[in-house]
mmCIF file of the N, C-alpha and C atoms, coordinates in Angstrom:
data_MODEL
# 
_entry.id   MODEL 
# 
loop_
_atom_site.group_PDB 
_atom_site.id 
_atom_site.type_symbol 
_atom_site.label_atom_id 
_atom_site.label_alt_id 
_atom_site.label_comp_id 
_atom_site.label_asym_id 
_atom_site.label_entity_id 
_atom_site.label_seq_id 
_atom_site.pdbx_PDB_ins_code 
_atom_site.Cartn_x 
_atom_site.Cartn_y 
_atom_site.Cartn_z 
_atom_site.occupancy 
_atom_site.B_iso_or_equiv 
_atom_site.pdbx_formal_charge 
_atom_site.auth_seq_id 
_atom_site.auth_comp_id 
_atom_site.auth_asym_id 
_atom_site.auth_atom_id 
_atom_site.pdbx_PDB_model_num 
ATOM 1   N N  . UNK A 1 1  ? 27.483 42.486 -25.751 1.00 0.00 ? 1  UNK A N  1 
ATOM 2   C CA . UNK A 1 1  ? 26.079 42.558 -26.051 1.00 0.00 ? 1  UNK A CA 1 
ATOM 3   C C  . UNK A 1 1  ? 25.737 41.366 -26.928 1.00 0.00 ? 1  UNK A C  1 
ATOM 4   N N  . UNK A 1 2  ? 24.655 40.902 -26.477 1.00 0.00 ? 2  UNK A N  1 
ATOM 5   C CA . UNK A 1 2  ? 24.427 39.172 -26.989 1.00 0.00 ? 2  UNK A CA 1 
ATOM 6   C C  . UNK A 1 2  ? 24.025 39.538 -28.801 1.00 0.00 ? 2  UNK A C  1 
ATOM 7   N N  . UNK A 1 3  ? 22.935 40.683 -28.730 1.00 0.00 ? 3  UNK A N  1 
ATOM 8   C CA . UNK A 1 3  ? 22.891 40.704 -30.251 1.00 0.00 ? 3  UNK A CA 1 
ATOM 9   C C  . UNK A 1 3  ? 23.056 41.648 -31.174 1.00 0.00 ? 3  UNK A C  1 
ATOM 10  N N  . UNK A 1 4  ? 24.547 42.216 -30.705 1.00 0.00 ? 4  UNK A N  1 
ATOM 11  C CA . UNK A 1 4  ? 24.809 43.212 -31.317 1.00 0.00 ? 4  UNK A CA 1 
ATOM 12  C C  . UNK A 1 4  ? 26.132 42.935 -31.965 1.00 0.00 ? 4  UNK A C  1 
ATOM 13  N N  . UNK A 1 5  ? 27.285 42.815 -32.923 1.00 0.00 ? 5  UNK A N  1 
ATOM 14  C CA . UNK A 1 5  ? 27.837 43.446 -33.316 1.00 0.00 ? 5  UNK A CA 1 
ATOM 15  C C  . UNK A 1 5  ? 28.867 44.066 -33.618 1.00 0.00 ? 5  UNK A C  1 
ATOM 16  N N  . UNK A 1 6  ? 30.061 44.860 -32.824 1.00 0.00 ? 6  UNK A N  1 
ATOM 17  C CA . UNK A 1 6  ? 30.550 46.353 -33.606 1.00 0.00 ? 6  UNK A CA 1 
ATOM 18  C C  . UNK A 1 6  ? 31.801 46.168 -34.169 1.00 0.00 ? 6  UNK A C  1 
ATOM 19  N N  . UNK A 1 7  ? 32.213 46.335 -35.313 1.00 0.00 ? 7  UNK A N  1 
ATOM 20  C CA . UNK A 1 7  ? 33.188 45.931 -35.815 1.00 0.00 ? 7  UNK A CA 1 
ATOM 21  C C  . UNK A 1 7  ? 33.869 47.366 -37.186 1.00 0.00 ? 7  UNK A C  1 
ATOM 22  N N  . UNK A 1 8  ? 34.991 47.096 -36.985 1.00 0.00 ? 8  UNK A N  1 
ATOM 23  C CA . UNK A 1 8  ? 35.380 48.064 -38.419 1.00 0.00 ? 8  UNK A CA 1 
ATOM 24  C C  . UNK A 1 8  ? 35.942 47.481 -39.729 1.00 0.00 ? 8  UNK A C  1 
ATOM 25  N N  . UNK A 1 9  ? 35.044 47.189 -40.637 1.00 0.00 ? 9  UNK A N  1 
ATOM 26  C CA . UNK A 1 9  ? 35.988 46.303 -41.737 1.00 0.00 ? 9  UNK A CA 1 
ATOM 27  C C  . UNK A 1 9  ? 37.153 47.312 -41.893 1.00 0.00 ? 9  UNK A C  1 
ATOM 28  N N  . UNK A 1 10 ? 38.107 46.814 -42.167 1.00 0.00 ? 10 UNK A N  1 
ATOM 29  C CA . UNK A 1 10 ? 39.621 47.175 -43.064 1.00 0.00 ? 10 UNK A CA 1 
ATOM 30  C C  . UNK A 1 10 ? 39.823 47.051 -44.536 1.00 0.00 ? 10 UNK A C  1 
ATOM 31  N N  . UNK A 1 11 ? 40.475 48.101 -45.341 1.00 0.00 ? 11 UNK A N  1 
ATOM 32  C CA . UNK A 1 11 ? 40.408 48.502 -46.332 1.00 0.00 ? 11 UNK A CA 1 
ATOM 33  C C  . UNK A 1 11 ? 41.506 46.379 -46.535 1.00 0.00 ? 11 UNK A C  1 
ATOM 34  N N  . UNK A 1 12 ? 42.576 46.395 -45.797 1.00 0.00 ? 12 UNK A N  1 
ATOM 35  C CA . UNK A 1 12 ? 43.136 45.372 -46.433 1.00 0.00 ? 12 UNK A CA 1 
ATOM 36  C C  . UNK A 1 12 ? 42.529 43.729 -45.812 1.00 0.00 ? 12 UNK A C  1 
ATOM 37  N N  . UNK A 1 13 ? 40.873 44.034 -45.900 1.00 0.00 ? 13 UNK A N  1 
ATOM 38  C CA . UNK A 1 13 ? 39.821 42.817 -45.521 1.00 0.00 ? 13 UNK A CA 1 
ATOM 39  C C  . UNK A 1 13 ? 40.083 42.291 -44.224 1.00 0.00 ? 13 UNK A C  1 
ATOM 40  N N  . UNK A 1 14 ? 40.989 43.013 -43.509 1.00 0.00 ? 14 UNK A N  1 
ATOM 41  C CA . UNK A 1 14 ? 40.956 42.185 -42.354 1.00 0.00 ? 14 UNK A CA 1 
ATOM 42  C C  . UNK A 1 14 ? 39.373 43.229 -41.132 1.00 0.00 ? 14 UNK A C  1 
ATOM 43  N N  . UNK A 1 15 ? 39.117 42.618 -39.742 1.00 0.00 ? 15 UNK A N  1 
ATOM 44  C CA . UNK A 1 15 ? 38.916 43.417 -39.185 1.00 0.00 ? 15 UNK A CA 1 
ATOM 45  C C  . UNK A 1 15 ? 38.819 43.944 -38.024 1.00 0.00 ? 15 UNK A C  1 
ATOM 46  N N  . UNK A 1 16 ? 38.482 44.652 -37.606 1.00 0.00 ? 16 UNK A N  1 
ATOM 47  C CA . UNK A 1 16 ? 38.973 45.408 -35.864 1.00 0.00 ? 16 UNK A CA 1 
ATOM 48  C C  . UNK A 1 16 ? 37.556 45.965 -34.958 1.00 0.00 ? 16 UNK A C  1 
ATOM 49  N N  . UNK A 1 17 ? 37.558 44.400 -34.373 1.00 0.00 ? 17 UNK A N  1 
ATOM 50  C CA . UNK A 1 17 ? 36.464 44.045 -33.450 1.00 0.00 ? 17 UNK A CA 1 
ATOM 51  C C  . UNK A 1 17 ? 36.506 45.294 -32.538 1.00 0.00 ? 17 UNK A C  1 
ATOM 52  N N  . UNK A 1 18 ? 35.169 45.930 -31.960 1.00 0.00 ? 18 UNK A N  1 
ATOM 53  C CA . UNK A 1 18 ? 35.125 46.747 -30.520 1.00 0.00 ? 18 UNK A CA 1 
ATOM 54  C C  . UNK A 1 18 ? 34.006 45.618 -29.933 1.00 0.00 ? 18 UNK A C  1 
ATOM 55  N N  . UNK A 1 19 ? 34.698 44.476 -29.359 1.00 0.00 ? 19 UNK A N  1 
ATOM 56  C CA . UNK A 1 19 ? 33.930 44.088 -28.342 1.00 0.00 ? 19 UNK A CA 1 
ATOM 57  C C  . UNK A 1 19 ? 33.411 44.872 -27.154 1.00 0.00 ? 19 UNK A C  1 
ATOM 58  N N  . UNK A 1 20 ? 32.642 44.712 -26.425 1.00 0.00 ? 20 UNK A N  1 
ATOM 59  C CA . UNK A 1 20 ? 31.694 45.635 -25.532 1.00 0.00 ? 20 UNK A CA 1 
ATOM 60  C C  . UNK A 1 20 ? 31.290 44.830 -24.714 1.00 0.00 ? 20 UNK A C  1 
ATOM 61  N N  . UNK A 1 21 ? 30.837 44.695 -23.450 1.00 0.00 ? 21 UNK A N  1 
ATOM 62  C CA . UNK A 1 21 ? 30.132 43.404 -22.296 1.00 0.00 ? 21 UNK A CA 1 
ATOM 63  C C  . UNK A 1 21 ? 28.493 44.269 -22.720 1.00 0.00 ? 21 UNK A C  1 
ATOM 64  N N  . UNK A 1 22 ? 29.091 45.440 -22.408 1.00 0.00 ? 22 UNK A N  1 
ATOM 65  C CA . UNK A 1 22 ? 27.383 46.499 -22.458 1.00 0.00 ? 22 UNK A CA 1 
ATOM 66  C C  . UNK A 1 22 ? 27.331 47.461 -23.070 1.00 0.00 ? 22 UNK A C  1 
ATOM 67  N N  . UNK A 1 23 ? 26.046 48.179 -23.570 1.00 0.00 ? 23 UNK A N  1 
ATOM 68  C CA . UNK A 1 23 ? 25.937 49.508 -23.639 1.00 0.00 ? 23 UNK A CA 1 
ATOM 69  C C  . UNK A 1 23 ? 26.736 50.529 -23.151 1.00 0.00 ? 23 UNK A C  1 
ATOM 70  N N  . UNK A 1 24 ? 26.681 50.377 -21.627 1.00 0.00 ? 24 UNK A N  1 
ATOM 71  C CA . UNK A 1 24 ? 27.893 51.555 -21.013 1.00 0.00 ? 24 UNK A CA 1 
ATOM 72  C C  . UNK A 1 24 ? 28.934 51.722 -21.388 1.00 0.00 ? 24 UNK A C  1 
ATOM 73  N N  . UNK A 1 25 ? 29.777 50.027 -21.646 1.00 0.00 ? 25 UNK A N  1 
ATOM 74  C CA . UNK A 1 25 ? 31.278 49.848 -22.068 1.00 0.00 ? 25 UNK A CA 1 
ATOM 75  C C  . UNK A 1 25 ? 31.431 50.557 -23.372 1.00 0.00 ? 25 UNK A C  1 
ATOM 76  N N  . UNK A 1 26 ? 30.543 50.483 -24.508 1.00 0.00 ? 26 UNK A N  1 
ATOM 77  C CA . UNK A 1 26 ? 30.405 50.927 -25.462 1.00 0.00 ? 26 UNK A CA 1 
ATOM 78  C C  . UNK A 1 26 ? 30.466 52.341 -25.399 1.00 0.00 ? 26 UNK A C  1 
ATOM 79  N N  . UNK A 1 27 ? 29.318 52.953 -25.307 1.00 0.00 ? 27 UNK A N  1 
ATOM 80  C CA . UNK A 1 27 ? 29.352 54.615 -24.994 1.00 0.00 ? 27 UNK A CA 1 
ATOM 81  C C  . UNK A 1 27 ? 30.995 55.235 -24.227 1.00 0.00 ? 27 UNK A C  1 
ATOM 82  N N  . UNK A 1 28 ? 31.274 54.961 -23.089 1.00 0.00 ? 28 UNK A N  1 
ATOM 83  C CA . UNK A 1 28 ? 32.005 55.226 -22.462 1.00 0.00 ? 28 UNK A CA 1 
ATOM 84  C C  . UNK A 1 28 ? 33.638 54.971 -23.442 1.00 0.00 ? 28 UNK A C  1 
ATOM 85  N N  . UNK A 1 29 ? 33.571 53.455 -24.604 1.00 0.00 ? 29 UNK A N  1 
ATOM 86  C CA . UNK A 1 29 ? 34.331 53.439 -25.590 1.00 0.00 ? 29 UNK A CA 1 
ATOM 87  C C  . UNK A 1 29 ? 34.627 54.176 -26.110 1.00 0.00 ? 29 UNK A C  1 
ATOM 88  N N  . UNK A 1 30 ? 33.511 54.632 -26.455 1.00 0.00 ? 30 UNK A N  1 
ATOM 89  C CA . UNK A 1 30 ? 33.418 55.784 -27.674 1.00 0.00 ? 30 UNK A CA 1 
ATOM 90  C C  . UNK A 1 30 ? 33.486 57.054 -27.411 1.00 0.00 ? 30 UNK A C  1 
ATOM 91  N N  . UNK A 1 31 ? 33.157 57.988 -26.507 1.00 0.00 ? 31 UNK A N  1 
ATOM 92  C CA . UNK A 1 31 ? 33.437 59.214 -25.920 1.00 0.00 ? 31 UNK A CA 1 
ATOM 93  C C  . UNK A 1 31 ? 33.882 59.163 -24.550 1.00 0.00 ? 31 UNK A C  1 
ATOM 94  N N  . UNK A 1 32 ? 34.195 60.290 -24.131 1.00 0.00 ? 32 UNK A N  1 
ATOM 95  C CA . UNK A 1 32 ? 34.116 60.650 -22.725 1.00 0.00 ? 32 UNK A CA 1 
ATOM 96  C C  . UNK A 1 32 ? 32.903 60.269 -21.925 1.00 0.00 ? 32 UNK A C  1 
ATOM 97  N N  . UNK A 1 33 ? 33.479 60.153 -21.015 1.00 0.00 ? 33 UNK A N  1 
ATOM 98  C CA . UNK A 1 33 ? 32.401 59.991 -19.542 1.00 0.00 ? 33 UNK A CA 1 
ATOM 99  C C  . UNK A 1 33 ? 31.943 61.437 -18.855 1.00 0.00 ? 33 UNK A C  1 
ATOM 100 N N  . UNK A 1 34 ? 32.418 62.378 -19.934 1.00 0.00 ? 34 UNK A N  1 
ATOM 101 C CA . UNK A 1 34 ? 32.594 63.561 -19.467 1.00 0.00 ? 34 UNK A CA 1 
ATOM 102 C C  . UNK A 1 34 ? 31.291 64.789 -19.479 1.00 0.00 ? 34 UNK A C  1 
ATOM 103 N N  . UNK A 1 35 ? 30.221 64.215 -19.722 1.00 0.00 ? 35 UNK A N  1 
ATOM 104 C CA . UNK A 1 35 ? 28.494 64.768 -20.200 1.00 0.00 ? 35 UNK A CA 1 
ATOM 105 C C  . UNK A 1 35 ? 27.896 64.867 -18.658 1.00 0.00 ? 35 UNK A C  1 
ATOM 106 N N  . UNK A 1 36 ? 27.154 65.815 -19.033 1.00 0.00 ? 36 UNK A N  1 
ATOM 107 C CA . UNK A 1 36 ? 26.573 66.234 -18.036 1.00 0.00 ? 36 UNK A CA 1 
ATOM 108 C C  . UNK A 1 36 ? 25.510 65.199 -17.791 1.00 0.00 ? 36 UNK A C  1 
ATOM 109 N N  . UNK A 1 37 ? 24.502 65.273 -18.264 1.00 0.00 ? 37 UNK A N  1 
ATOM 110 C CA . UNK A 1 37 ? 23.339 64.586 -17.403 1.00 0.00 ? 37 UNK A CA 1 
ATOM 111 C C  . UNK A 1 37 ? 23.861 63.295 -18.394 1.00 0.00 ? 37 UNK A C  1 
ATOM 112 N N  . UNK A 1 38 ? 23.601 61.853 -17.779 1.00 0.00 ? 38 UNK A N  1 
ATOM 113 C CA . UNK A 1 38 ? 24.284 60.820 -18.728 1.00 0.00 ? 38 UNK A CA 1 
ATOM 114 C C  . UNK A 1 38 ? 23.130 60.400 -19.721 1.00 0.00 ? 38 UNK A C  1 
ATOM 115 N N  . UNK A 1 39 ? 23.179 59.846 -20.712 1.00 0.00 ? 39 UNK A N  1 
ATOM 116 C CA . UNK A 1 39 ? 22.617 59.431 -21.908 1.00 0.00 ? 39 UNK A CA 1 
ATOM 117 C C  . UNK A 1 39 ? 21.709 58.662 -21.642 1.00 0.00 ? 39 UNK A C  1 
ATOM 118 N N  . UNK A 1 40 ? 20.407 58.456 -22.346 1.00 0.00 ? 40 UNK A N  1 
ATOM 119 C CA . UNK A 1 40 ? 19.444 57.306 -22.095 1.00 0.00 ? 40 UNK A CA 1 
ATOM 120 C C  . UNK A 1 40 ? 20.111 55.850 -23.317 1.00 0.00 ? 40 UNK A C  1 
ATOM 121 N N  . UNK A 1 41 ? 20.815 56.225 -24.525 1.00 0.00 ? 41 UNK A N  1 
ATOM 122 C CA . UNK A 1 41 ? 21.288 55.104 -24.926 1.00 0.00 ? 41 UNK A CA 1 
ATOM 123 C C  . UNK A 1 41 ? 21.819 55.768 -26.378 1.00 0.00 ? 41 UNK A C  1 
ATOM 124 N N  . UNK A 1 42 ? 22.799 55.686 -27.008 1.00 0.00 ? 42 UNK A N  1 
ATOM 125 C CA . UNK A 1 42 ? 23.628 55.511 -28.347 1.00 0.00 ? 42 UNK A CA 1 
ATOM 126 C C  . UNK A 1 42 ? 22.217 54.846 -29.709 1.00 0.00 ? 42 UNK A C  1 
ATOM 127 N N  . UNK A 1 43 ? 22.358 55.795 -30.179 1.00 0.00 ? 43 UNK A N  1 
ATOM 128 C CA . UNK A 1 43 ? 21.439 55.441 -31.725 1.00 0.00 ? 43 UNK A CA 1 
ATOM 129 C C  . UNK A 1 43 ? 21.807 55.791 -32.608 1.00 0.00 ? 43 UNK A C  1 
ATOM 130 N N  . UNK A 1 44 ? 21.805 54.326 -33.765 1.00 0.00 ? 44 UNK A N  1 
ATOM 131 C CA . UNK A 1 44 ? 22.213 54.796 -34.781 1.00 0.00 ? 44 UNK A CA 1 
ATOM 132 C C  . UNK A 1 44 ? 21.104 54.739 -35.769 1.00 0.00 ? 44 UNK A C  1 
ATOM 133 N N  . UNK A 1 45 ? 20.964 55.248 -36.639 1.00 0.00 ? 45 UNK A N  1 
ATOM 134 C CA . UNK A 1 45 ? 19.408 55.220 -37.552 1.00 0.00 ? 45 UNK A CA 1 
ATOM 135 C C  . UNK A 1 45 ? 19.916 55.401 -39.111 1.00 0.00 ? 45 UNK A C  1 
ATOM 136 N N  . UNK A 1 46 ? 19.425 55.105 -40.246 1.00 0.00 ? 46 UNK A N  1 
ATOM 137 C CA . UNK A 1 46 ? 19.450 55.124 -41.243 1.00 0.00 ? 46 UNK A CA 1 
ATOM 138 C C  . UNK A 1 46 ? 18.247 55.321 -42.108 1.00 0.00 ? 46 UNK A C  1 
ATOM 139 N N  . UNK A 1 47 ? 18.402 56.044 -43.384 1.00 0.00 ? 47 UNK A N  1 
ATOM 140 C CA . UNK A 1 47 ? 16.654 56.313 -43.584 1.00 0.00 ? 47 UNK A CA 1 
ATOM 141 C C  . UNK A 1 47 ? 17.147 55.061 -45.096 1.00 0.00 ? 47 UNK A C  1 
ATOM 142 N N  . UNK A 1 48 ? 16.299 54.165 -45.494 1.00 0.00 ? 48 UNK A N  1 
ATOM 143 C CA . UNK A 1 48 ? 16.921 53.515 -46.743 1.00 0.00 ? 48 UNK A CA 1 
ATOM 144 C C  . UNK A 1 48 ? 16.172 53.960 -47.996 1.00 0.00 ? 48 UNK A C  1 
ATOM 145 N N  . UNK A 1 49 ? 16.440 53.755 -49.254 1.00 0.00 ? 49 UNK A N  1 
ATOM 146 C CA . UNK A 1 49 ? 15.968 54.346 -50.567 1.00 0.00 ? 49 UNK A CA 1 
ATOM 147 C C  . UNK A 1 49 ? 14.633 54.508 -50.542 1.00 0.00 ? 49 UNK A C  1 
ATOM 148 N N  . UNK A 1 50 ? 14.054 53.503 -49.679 1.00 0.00 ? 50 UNK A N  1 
ATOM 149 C CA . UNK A 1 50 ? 12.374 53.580 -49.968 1.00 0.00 ? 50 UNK A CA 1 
ATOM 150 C C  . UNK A 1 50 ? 11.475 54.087 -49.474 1.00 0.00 ? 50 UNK A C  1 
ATOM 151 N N  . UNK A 1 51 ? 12.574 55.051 -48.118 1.00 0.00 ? 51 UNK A N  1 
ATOM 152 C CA . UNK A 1 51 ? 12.367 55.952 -47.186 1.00 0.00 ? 51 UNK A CA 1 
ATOM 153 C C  . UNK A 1 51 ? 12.165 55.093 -45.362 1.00 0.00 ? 51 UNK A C  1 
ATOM 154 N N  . UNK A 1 52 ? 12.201 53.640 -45.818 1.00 0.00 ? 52 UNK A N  1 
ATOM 155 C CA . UNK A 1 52 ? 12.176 53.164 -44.108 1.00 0.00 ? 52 UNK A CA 1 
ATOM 156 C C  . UNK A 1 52 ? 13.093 53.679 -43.376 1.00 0.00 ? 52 UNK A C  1 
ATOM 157 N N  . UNK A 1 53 ? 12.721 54.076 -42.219 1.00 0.00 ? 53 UNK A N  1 
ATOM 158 C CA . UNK A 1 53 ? 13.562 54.377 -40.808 1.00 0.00 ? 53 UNK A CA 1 
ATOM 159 C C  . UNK A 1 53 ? 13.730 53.394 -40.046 1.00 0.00 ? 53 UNK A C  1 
ATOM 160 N N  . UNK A 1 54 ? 15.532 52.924 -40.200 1.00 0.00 ? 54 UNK A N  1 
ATOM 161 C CA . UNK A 1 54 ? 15.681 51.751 -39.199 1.00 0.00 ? 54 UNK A CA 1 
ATOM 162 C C  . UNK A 1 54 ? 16.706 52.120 -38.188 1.00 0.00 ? 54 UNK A C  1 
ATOM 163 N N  . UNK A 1 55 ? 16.468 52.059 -36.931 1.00 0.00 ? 55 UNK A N  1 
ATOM 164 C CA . UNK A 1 55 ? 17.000 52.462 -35.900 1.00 0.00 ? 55 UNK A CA 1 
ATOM 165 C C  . UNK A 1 55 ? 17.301 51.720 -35.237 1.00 0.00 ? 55 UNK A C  1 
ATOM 166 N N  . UNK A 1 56 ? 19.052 51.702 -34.441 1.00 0.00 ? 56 UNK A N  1 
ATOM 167 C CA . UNK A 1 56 ? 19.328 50.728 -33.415 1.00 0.00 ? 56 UNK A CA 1 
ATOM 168 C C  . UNK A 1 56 ? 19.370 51.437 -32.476 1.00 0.00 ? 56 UNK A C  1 
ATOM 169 N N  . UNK A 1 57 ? 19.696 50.842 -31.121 1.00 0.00 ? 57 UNK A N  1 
ATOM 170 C CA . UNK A 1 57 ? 19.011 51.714 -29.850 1.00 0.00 ? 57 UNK A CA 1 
ATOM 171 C C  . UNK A 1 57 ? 20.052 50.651 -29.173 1.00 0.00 ? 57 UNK A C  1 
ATOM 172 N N  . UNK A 1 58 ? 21.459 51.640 -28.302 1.00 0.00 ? 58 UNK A N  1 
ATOM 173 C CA . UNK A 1 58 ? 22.386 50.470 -27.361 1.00 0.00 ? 58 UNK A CA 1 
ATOM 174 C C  . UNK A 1 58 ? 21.702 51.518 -26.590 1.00 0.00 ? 58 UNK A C  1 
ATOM 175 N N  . UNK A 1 59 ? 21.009 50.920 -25.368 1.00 0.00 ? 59 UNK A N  1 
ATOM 176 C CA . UNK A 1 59 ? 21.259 51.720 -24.094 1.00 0.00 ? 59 UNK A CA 1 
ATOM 177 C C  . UNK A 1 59 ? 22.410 51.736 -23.160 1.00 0.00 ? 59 UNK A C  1 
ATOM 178 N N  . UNK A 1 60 ? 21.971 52.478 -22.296 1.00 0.00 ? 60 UNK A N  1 
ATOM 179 C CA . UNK A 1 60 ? 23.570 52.963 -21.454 1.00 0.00 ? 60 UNK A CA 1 
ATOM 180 C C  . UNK A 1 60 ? 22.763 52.583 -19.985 1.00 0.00 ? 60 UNK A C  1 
ATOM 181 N N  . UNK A 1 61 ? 23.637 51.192 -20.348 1.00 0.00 ? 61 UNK A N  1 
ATOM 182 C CA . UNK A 1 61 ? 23.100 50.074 -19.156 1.00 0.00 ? 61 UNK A CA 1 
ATOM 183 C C  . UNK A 1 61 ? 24.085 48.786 -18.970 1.00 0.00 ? 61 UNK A C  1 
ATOM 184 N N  . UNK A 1 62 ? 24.124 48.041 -18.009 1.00 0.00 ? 62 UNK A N  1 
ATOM 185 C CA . UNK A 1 62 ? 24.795 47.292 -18.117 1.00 0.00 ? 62 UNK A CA 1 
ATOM 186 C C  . UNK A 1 62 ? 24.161 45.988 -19.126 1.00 0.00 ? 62 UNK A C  1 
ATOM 187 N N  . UNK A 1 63 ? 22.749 46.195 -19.474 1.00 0.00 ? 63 UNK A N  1 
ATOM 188 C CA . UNK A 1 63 ? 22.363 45.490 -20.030 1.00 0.00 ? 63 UNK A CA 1 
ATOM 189 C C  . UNK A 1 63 ? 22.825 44.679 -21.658 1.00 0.00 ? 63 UNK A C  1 
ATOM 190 N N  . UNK A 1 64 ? 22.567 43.758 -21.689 1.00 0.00 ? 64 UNK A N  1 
ATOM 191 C CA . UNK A 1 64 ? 22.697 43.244 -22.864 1.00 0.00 ? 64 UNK A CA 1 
ATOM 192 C C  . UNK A 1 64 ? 22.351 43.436 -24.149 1.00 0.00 ? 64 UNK A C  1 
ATOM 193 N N  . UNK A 1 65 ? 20.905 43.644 -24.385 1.00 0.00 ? 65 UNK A N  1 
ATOM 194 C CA . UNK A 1 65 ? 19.943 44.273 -25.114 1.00 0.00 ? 65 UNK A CA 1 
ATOM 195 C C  . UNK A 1 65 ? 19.833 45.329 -25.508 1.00 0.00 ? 65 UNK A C  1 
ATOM 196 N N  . UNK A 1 66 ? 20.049 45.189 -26.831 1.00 0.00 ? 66 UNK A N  1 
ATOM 197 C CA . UNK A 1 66 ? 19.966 46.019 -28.199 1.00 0.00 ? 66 UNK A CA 1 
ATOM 198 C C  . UNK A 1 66 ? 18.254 46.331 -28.700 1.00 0.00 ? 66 UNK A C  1 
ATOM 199 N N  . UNK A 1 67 ? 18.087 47.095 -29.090 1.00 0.00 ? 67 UNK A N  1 
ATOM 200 C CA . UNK A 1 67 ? 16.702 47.104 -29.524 1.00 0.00 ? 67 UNK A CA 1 
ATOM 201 C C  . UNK A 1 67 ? 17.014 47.986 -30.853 1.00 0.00 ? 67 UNK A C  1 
ATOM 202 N N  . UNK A 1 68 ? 16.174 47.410 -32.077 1.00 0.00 ? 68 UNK A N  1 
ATOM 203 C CA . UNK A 1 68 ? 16.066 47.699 -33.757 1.00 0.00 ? 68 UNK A CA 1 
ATOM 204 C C  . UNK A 1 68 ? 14.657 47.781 -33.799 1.00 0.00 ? 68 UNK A C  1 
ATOM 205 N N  . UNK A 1 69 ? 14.150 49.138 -34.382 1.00 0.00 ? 69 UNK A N  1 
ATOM 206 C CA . UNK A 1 69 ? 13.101 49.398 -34.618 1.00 0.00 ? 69 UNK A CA 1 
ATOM 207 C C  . UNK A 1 69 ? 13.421 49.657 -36.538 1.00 0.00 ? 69 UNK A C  1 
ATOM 208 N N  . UNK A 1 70 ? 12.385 49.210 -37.143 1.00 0.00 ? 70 UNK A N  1 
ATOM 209 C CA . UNK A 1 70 ? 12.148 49.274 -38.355 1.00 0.00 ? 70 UNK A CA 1 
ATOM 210 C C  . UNK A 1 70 ? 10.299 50.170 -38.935 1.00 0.00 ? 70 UNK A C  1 
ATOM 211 N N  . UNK A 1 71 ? 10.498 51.327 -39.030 1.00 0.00 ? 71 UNK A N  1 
ATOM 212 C CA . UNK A 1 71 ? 9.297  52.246 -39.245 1.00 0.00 ? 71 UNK A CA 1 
ATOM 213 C C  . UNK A 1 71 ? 9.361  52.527 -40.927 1.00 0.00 ? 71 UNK A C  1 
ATOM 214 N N  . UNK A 1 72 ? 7.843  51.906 -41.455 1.00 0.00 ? 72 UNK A N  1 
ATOM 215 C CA . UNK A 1 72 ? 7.625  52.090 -42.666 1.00 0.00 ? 72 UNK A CA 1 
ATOM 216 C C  . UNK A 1 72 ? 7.301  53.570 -43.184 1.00 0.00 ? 72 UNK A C  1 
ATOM 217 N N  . UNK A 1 73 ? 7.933  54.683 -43.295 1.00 0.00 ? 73 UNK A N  1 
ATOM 218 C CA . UNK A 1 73 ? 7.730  55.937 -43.988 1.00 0.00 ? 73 UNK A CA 1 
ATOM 219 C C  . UNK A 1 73 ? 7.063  56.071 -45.387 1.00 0.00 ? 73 UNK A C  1 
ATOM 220 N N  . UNK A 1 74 ? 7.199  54.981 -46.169 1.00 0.00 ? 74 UNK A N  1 
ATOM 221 C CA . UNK A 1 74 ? 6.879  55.401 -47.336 1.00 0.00 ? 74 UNK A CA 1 
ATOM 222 C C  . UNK A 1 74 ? 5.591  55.644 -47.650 1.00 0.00 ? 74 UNK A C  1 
# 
């Protein structure tokens, strides 16, 4: 995915890339293929101190494209 990402830092600073081509590769990484009706896309969201909602959005596509939405709550 061109602008995404996924990586695990390591406690001893090194770290352990999950390269991905797509969304699908990703999802399918990460769980089973084993769901009934398949997913519209993997989100991860965070609410931050000031209450913004920022959300990433991999769809479950062969596509490239990541989409980050940033919603002002406060």
């Amino acid at each position: 995915m061109k602008n995404l990402k996924v990586y695990l830092p390591l406690v001893d600073g090194g770290v352990l890339p999950l390269d991905y081509s797509s969304g699908r590769e990703l999802i399918h990484g990460m769980v089973s293929d084993d769901f009934g009706a398949p997913p519209h896309s993997l989100c991860f969201e965070a609410i931050t101190e000031d209450g913004r909602s920022i959300t990433i959005s991999v769809p479950y596509s062969d596509s490239d494209v990541v989409f980050i939405r940033i919603d002002d709550n406060a």
